[in-house]
C-alpha positions as CSV (number, residue, x, y, z in Angstrom):
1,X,6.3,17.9,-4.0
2,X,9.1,17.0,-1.8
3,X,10.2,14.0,-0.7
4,X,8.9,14.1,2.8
5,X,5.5,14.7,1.0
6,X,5.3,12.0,-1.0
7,X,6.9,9.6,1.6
8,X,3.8,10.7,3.8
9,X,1.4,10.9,0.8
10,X,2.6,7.1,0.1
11,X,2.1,5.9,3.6
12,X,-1.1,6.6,3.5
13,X,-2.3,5.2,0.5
14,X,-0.2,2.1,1.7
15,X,-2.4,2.2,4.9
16,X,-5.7,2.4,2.8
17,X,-4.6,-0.8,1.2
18,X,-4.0,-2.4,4.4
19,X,-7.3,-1.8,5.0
20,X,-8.7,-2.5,2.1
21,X,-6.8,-5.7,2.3
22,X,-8.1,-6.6,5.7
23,X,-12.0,-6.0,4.6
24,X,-11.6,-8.5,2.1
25,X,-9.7,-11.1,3.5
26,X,-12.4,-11.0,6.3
27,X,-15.2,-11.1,3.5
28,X,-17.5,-14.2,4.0
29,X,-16.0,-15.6,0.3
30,X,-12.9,-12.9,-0.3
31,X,-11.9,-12.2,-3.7
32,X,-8.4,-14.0,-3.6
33,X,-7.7,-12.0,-6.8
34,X,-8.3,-8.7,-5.6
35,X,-6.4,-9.4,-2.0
36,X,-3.3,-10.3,-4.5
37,X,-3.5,-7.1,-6.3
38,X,-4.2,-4.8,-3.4
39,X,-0.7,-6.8,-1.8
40,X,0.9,-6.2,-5.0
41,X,-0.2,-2.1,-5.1
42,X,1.1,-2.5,-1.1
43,X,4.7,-4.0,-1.8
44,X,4.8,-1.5,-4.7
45,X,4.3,1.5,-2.5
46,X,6.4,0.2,0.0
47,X,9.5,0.2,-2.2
48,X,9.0,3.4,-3.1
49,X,8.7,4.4,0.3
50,X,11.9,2.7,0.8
51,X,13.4,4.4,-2.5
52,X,12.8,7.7,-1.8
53,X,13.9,7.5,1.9
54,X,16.9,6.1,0.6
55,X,17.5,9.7,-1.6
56,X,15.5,12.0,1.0
């Protein structure tokens, strides 16, 4: 896979986490947990967004 690919397979899995992120926080009693993971998984995929920009 190049790195194009995987820059734009990574935004979109950083998108669905944004949206995953947004349903919960919106929930009636959100899952504080889960919201922390998901922005963990986001920051995570957004380095390496950043990383492999840097190289592309």
């Amino acid at each position: 896979m190049s790195y194009e690919a995987r820059i734009n397979s990574l935004k979109t899995r950083h998108a669905r986490l944004d949206a995953r992120i947004f349903d919960e926080d919106r929930r009636p009693l959100p899952d504080e947990g889960a919201i922390r993971r998901l922005k963990l998984e986001k920051l995570r995929v957004k380095e390496e967004i950043e990383r492999l920009a840097r190289l592309g």
